[in-house]
TORLO-129191 format. One record per residue: y, z, x of N, C-alpha, C, O, CB in turn; residue in three letters. Coordinates in steps of 0.2 Angstrom, whole numbers, plus 5000, padded with zeros to 4 digits. Atoms other than C-alpha are relative to their C-alpha. Glycine has a CB too. Example, Ala and Ser with C-alpha at 12.3 -4.5 7.8 and 13.67 -1.06 7.14 Angstrom:
% residues 2
499450005004497850395062500650005004500550035009500050064995ALA499449994996499550365068500550034996501150044999500249935002SER
% end
This chain:
% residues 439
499450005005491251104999500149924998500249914993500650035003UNK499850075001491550915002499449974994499549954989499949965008UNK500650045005489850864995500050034993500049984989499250005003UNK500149955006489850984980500549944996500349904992500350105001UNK499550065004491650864977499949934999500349904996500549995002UNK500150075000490850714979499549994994499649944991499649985007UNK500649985006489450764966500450024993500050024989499450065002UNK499549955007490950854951500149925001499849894996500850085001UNK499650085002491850664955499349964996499249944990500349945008UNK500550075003490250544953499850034990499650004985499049995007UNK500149995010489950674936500349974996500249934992500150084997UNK499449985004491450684930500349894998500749874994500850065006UNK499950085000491550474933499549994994499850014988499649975008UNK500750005003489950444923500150024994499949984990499550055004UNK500049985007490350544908500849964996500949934990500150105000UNK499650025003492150484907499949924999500149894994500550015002UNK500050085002491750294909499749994995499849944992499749945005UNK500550015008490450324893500450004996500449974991499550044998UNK499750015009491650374881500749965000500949944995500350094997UNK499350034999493450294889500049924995499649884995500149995009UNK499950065005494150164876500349965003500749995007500350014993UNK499850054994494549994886500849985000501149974994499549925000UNK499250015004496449974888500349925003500149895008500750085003UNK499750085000497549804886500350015008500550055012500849994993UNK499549994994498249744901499950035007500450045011500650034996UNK500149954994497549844915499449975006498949945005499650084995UNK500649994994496749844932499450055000499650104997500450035007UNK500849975000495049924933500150055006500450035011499449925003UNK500149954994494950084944499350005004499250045010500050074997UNK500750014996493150034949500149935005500749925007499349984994UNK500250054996492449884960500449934996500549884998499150005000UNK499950075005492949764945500850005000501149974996499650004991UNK499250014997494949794953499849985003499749935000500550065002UNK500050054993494449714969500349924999500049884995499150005002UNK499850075000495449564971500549964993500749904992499349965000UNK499449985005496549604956500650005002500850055004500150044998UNK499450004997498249564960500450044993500250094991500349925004UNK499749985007499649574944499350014996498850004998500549944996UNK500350005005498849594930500249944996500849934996500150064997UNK500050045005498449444917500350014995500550074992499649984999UNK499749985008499049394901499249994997499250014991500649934995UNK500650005004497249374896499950034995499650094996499550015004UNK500049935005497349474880499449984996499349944991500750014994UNK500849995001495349504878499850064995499350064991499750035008UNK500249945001495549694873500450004992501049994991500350055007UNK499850005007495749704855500450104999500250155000498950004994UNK499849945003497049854850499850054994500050044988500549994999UNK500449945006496150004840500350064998500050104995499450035002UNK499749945000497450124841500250045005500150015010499750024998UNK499749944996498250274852499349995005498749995003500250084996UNK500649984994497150294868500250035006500750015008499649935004UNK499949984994497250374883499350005005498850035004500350065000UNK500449974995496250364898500250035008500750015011499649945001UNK500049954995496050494912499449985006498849995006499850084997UNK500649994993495350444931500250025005500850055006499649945002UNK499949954994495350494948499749965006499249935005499650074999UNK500250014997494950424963500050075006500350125007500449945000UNK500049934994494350544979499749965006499249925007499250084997UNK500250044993494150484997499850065005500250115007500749955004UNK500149934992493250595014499849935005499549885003499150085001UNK499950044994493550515031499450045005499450105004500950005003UNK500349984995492450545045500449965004500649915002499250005001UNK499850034994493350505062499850025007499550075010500850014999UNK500649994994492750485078500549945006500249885009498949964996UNK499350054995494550405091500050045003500050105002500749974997UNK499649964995495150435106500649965002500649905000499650015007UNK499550034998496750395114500250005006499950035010500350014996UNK500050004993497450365130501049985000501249964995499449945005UNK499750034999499150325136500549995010500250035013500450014994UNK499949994994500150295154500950015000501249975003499749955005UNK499349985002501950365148500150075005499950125005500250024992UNK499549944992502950465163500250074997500650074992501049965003UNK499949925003503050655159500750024997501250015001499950055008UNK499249995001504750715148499950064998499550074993500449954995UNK500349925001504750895149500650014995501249984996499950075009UNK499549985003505750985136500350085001500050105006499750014993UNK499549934997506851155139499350075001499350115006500750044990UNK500549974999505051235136499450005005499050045006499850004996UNK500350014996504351155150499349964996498849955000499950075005UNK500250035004503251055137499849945001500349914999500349994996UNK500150095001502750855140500050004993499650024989499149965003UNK500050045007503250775124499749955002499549934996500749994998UNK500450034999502150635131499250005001498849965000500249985004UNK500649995000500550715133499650014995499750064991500050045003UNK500350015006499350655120499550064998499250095002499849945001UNK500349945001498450795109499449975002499349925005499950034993UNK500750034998496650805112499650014995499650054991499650045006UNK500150035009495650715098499150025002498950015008500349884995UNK500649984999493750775094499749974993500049954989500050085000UNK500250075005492550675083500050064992499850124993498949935004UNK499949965005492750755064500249984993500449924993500350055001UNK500050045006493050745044500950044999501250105001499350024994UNK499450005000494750725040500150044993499750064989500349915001UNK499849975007495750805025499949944994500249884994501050035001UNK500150025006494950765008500749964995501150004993499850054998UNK499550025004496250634998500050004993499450034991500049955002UNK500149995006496350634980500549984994500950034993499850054999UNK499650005002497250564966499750004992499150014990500449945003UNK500149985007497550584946500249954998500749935001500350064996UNK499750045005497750444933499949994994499449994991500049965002UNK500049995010498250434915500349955001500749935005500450084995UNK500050065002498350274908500050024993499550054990499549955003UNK500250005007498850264889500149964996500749944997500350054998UNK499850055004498850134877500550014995500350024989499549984999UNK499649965007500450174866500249964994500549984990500650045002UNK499950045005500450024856499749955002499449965007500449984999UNK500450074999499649834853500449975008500949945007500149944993UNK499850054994500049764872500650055003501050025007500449914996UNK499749974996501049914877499950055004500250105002500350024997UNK500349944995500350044892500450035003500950005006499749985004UNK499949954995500850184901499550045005498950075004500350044996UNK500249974995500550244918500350045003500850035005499949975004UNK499849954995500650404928499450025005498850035003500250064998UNK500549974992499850444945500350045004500950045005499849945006UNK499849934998499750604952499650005008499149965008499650074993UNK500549994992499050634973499950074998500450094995500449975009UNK500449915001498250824971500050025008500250075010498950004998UNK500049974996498150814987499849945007499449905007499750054997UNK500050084994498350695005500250065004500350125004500649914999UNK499949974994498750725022500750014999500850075001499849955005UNK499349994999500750705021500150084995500250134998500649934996UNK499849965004500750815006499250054995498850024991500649964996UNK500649975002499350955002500250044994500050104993499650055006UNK499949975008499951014985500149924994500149864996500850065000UNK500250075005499950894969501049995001501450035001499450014989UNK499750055000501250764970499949954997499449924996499950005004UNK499850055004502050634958500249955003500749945006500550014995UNK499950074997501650454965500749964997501249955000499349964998UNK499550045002502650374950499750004990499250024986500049925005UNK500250015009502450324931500249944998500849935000500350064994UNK499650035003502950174922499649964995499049954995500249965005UNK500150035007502950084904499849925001500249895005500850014994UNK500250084998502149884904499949994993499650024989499449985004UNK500050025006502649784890499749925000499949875002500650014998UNK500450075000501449634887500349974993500549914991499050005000UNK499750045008501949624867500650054999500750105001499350004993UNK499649985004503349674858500049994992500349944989500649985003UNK500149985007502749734841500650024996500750004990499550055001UNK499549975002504149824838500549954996500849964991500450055005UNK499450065005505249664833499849964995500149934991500349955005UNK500450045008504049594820500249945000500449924994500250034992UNK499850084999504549414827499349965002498949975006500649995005UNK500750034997503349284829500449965005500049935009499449944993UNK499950044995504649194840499950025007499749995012500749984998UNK500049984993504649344853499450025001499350075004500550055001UNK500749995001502949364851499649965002499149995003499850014994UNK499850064998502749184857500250005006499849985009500549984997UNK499949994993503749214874499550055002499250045007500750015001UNK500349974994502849364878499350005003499050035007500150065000UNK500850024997501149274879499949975007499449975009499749944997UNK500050014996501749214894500450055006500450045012500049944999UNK499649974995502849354901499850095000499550114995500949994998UNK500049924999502749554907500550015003500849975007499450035004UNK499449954998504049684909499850075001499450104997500450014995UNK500349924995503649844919500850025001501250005005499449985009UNK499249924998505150004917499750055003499250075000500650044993UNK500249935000504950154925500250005010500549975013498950014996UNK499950014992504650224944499450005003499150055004500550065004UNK500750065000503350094950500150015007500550045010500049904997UNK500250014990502550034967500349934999500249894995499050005003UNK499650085002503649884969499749945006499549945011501150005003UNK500550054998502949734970500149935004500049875002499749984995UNK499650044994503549654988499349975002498950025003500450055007UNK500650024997502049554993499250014996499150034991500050045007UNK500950005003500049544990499650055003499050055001499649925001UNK500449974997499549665002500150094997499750134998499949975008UNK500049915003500049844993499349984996498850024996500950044994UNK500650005005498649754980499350035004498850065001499849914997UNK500349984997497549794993499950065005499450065009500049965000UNK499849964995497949935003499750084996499650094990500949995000UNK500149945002497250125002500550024997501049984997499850045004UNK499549995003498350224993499850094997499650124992500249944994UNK500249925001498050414995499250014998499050005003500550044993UNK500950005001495950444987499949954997499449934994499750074996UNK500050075004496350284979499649945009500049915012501249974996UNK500050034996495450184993499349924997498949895001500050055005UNK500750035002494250074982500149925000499649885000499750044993UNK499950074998495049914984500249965008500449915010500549984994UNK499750044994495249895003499450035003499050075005500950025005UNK500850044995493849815011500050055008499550065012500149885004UNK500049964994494549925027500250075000500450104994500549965004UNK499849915000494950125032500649994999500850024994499950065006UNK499349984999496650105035500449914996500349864995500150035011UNK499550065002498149995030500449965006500249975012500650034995UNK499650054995499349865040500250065004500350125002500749954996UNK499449944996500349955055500549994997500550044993500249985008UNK499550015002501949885048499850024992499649964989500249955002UNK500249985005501549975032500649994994501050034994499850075002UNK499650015006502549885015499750024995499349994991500249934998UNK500149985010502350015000500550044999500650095003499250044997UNK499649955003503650104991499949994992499649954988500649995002UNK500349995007503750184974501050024998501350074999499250094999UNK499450005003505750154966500149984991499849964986500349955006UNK500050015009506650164949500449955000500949955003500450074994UNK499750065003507049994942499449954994499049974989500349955007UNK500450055007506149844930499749945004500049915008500849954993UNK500450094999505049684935499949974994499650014990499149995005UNK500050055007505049544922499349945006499449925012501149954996UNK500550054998503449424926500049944994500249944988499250055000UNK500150065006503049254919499649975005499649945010500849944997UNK500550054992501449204925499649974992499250014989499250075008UNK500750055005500549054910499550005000499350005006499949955000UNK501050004997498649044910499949935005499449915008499249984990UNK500250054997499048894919500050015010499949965014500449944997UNK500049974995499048994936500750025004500750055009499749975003UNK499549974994500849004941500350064996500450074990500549945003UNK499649964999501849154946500650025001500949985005499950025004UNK499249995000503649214945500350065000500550064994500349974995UNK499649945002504449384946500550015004500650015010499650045000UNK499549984994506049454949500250074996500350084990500849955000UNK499949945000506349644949500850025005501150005011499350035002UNK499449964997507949764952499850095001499550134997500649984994UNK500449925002507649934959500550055003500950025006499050015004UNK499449984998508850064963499950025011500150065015500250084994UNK500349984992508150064983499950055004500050045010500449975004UNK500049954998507850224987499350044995499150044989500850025001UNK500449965004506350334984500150064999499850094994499550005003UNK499649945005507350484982500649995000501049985004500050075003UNK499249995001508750474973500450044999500250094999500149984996UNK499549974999510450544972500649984996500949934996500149995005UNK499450015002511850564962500850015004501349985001499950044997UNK499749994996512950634976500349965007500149955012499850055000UNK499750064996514350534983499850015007499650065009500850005000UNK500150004993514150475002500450045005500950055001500049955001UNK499649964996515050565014499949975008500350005012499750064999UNK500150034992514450455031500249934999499949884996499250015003UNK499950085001515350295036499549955004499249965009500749975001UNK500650074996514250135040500549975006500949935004499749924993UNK499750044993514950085058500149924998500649884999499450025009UNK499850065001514649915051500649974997500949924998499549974997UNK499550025004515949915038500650055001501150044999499850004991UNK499449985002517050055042500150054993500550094992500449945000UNK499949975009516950115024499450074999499050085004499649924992UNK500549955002515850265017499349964998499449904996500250054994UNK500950045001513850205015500150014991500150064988499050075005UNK500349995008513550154996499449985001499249955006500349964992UNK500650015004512050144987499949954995500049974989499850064997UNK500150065000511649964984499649994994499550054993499749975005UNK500849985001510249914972499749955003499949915007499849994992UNK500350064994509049814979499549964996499249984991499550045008UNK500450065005508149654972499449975003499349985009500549945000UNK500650024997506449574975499749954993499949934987499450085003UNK500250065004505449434969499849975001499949955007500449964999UNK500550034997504049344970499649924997499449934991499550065000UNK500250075004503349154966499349985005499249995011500849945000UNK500650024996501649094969499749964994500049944988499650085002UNK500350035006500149004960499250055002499150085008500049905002UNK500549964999498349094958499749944993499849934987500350095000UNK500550035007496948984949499349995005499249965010500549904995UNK500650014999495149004950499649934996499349944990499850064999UNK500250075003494648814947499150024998499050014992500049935007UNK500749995003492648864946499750085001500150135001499549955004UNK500249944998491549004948499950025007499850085008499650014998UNK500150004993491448974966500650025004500550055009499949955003UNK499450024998493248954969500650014998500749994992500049965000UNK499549955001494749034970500749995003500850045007499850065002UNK499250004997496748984977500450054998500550054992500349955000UNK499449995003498149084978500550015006500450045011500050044995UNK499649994995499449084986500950024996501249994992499949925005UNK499649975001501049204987500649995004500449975010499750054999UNK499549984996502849214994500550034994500650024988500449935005UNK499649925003503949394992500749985002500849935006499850085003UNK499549984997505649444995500150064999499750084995500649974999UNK499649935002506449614994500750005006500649985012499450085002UNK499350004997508349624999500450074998500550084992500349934997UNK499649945001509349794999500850015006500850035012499450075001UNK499549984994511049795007500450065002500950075006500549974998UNK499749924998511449975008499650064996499550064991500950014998UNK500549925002510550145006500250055003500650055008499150015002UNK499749934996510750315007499150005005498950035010500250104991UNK500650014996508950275014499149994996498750014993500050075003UNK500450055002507950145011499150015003499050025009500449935003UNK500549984997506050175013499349945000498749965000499850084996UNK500250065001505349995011499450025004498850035001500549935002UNK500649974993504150045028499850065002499450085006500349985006UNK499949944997504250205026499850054993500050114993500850025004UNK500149985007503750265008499350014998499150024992500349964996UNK500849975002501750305011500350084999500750115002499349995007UNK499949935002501950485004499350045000499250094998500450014992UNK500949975001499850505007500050005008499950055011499149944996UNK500450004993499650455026499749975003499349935000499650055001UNK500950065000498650355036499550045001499550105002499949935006UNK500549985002497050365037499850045007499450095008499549954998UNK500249974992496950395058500450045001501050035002500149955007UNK499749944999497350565061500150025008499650025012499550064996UNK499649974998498550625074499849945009499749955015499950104999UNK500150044992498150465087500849985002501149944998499349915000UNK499650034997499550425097500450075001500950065004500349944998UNK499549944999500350615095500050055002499550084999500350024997UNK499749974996500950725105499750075001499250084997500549994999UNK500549915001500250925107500550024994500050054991500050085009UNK499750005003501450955095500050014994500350064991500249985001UNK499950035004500950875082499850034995499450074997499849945000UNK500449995006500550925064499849944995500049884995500550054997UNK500450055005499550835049500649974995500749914994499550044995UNK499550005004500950865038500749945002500949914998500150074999UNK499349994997502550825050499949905004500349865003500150085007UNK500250054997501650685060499349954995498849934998499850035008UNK500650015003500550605045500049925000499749894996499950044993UNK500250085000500750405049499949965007500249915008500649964996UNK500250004995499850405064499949925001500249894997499550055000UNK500050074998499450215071500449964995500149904993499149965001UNK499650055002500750135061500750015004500950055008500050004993UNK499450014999502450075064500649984995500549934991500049955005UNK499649995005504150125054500549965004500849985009500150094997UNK499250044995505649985060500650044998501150035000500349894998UNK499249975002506950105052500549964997501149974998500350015006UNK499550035004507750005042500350034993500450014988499849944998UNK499749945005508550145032500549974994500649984988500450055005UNK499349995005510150075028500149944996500449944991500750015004UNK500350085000509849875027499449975001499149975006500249985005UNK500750064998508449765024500149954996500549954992499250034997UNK500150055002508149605020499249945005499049925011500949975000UNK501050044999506149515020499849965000500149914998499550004998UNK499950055005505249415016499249965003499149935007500949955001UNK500950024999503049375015499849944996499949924991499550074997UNK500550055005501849245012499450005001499249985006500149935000UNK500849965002500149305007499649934995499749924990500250114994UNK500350045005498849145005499450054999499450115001499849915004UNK500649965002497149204998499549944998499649914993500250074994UNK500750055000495449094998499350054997499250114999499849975010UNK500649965000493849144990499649954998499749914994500050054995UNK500550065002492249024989499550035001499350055007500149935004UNK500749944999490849124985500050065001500450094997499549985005UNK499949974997490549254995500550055007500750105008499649984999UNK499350034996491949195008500550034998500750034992500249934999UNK499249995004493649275007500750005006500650025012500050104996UNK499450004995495349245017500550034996500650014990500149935003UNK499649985001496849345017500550005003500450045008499950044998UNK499549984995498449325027500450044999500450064994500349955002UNK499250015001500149375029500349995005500049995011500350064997UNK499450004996501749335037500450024999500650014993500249955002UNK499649975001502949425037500850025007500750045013499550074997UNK499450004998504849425043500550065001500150095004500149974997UNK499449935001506249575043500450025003500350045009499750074999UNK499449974995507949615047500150064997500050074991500749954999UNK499649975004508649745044500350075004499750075007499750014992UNK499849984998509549915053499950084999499550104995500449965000UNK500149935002509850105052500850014999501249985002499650045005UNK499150005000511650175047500450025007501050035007500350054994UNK499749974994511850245066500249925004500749915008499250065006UNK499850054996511850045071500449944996500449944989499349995003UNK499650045004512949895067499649924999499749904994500750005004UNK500550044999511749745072499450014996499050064997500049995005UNK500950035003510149685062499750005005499949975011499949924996UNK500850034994508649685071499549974996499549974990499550075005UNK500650055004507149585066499350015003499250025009500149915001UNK500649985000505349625064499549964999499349974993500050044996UNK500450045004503949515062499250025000499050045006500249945002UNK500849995001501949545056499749934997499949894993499850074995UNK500650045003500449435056499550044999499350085003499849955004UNK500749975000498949485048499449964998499649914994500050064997UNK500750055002497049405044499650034998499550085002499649955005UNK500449975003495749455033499549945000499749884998500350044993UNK500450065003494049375034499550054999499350085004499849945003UNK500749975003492649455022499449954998499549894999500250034995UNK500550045002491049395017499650054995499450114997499549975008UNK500349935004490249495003499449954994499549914990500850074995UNK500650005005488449494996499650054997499850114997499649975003UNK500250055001487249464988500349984997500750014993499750004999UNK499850035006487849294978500150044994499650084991499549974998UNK499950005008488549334961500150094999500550114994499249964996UNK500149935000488349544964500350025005500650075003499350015001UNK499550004994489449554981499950094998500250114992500949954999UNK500049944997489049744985500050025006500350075008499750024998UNK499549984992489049745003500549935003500549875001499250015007UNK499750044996490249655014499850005008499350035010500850014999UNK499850004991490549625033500649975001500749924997499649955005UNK499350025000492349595038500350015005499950055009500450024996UNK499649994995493549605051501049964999501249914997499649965006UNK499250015001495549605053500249985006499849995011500450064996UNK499649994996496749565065500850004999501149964995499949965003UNK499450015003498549615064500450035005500250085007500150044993UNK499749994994499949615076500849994995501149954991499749935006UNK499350005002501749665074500750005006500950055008500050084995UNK499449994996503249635086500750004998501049964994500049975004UNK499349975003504949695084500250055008500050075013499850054991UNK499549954997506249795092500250064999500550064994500449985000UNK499749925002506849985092500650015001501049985005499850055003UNK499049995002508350055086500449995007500049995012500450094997UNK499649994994509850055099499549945006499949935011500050095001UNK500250034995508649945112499749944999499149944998499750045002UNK500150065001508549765111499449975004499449915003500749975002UNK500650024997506849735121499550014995499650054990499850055006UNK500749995006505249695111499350025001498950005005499949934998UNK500749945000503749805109499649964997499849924992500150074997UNK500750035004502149735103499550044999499550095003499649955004UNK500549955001500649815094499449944997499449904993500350074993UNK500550025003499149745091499250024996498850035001500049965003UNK500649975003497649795081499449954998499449904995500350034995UNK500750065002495749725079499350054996499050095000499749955009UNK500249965005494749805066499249954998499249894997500650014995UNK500150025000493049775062499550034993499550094994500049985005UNK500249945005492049845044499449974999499149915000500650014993UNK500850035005490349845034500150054994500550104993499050045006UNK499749975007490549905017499350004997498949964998500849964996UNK500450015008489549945000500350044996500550104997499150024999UNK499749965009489949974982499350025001498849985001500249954991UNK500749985004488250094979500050004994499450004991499650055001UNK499850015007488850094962500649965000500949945005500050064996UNK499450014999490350024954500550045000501150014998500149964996UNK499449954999491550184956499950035007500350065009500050064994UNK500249974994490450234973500149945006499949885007499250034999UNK500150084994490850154990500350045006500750085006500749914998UNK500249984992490450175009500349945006500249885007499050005001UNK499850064995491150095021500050025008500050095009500849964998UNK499949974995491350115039500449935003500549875000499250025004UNK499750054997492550015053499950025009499650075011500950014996UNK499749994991492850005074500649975000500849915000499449955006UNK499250014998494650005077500249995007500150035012500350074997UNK499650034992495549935093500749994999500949954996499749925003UNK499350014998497349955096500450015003500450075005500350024997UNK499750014995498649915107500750005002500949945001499849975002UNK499550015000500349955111500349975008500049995014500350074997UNK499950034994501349845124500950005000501350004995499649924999UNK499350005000503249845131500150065000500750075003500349974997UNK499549945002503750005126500350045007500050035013499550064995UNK499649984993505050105139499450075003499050115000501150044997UNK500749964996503750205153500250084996499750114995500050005011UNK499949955002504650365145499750014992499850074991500650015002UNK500150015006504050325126499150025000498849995004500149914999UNK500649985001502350415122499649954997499049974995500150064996UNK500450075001501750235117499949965005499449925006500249964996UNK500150064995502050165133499149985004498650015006500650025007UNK500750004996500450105141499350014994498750024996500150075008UNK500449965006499450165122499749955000499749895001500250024994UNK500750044999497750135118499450034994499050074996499650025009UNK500549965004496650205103499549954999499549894999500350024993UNK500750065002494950145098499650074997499850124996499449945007UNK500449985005493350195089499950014992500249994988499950055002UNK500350035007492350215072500450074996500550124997499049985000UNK499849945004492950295057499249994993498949944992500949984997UNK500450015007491750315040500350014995500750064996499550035000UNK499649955004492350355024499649954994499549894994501050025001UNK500350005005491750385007500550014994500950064993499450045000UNK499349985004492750334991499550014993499049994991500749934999UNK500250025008492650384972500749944995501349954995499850084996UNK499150035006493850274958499549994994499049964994500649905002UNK500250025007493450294940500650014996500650004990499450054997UNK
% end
């Protein structure tokens, strides 16, 4: 059944990239997204009229981890160990898959919606988000505003907000065709909220954006009813702001700088999901949990959610090197911020490192890479710090530009946690494989 879907995608790839009309303004669903951050003003794509294009990305995991940990027995009323880890068997993980329509509805105007069909959190189809990007404004028949917006973009709608450089790279349900690795950060920053980013990036490489978004991935109309111990007052719903400044200029064909710093700031939520808004899953199925566990209930398996539900304030700086074949990617990353059960901020911090190497010259279809990424921080209510660290190692190919294979060896390690914590003493490893399509 898998392969049969693997063969309907690469068709159904194949026919649509032949007839699909090219649209303004847009990331590439193939190999030629890799390393695409915003989108340019580069206006290449001559407008011809109404367009729509229809693609898809599809992902299968082979996994092949075990896990271990030395957390003290915590029986439940059933006589249950809630610490006793399931028992994991080497096998292919639930098929991912996502839908995208992209439409061009005017000279320099696009629309997006992305649909998931189907992931691990959620096995029925599911609305990622949609949102309108304005590069021109035709509609005002001015040559003065016509003029500014050569150097500016505006994006309304309910978007993947754009806190940092590494969601650019990150799986994202059967969308996995731009990350050189299986899985994403442990401290996992992506969310999908309703508000606006205004961009002003010049051909001369620099970056600037500030966006307002309503901070929550499900919204609500209905007043609050729980007070925040910090204020005493009933909990509002804040909006929350972000904003990002950087420079990005490829001096030759060899060579490539850029370098990013984010914020994102939300002072109150009915529940903020900044760390907590993958709505697909990760990719390592059910390591670190419990007999218990389900796909669905327990689907963000080796990562770590700090709970900053009610409060956040961030704050990343993502350099990026490319010289040839060579690629470096960092981040640092900072984070306060709390849950509405508590009154004190806590602080969170991640480092992470990306070094690829992808060849041949000029063609880069396979890579070799490896990551390291380490997060420490503190848990709710308990002021001791826990450490996680992770070391990852990949081999990758595009066999075409919509087909791509990759494999990884994963190492991860949880440290500090209280001996009664089903992480205390944790330990996962081994290889995963997995095969993507993006057209």
């Amino acid at each position: 059944m898998r392969i049969n879907l693997i063969i309907i995608f690469c068709i159904v790839s194949g026919v649509l990239n032949a007839q699909r009309q090219q649209l303004q303004y847009f990331r590439p669903n193939n190999n030629m997204g890799v390393n695409v951050f915003e989108t340019t003003k580069n206006d290449t794509i001559p407008f011809n009229g109404f367009a729509v294009g229809v693609g898809g990305n599809f992902t299968q995991d082979f996994q092949a981890l075990k896990h271990q940990n030395s957390a003290v027995p915590v029986y439940d009323i059933n006589g249950v160990n809630a610490n006793q880890l399931i028992s994991l068997t080497n096998g292919f993980n639930r098929a991912m898959a996502n839908l995208n329509i992209d439409a061009q509805l005017a000279d320099g105007i696009r629309m997006n919606l992305t649909m998931y069909l189907s992931t691990r959190h959620h096995e029925e189809t599911w609305v990622k988000g949609g949102y309108i990007q304005f590069d021109k404004l035709p509609f005002f028949k001015s040559d003065f505003i016509n003029n500014i917006m050569k150097s500016f973009t505006i994006k309304i709608g309910d978007y993947e907000v754009d806190y940092g450089d590494q969601h650019f790279r990150r799986s994202d349900g059967g969308n996995a065709i731009y990350n050189p690795f299986i899985e994403n950060y442990i401290m996992d920053e992506f969310a999908t909220e309703i508000g606006g980013e205004i961009y002003y990036h010049p051909l001369n490489g620099l970056i600037a954006m500030i966006g307002i978004t309503n901070g929550e991935l499900n919204p609500t109309v209905i007043a609050s009813s729980v007070i925040d111990p910090s204020t005493g007052k009933f909990n509002r719903y804040a909006p929350a702001f972000h904003g990002k400044l950087g420079y990005d200029k490829r001096f030759n064909k060899d060579f490539r700088f850029r370098f990013t710093s984010s914020f994102y700031v939300d002072k109150s939520s009915a529940g903020n999901t900044l760390f907590f808004g993958d709505r697909t899953g990760s990719r390592y199925f059910f390591v670190m949990e419990n007999t218990t566990a389900t796909s669905n209930a327990n689907a963000w398996s080796g990562r770590y959610n700090p709970g900053f539900s009610e409060q956040v304030t961030t704050f990343m700086i993502n350099p990026f090197i490319k010289y040839k074949g060579f690629e470096l990617f960092g981040t640092y990353e900072t984070a306060k911020g709390r849950t509405i059960t508590e009154v004190d901020m806590r602080t969170a911090k991640q480092y992470a490192v990306d070094l690829i190497y992808r060849f041949p010259q000029e063609k880069e279809i396979f890579w070799i890479g490896g990551r390291y990424n380490y997060v420490k921080t503190s848990l709710p209510l308990n002021p001791g710090n826990i450490m996680i660290n992770r070391t990852v190692g990949s081999i990758g190919w595009f066999v075409t530009k919509n087909l791509i294979l990759k494999a990884e060896y994963v190492n991860q390690l949880y440290k500090n946690f209280k001996s009664t914590d089903i992480r205390s003493g944790g330990k996962f490893d081994g290889f995963m494989v997995e095969a993507s399509i993006g057209f």
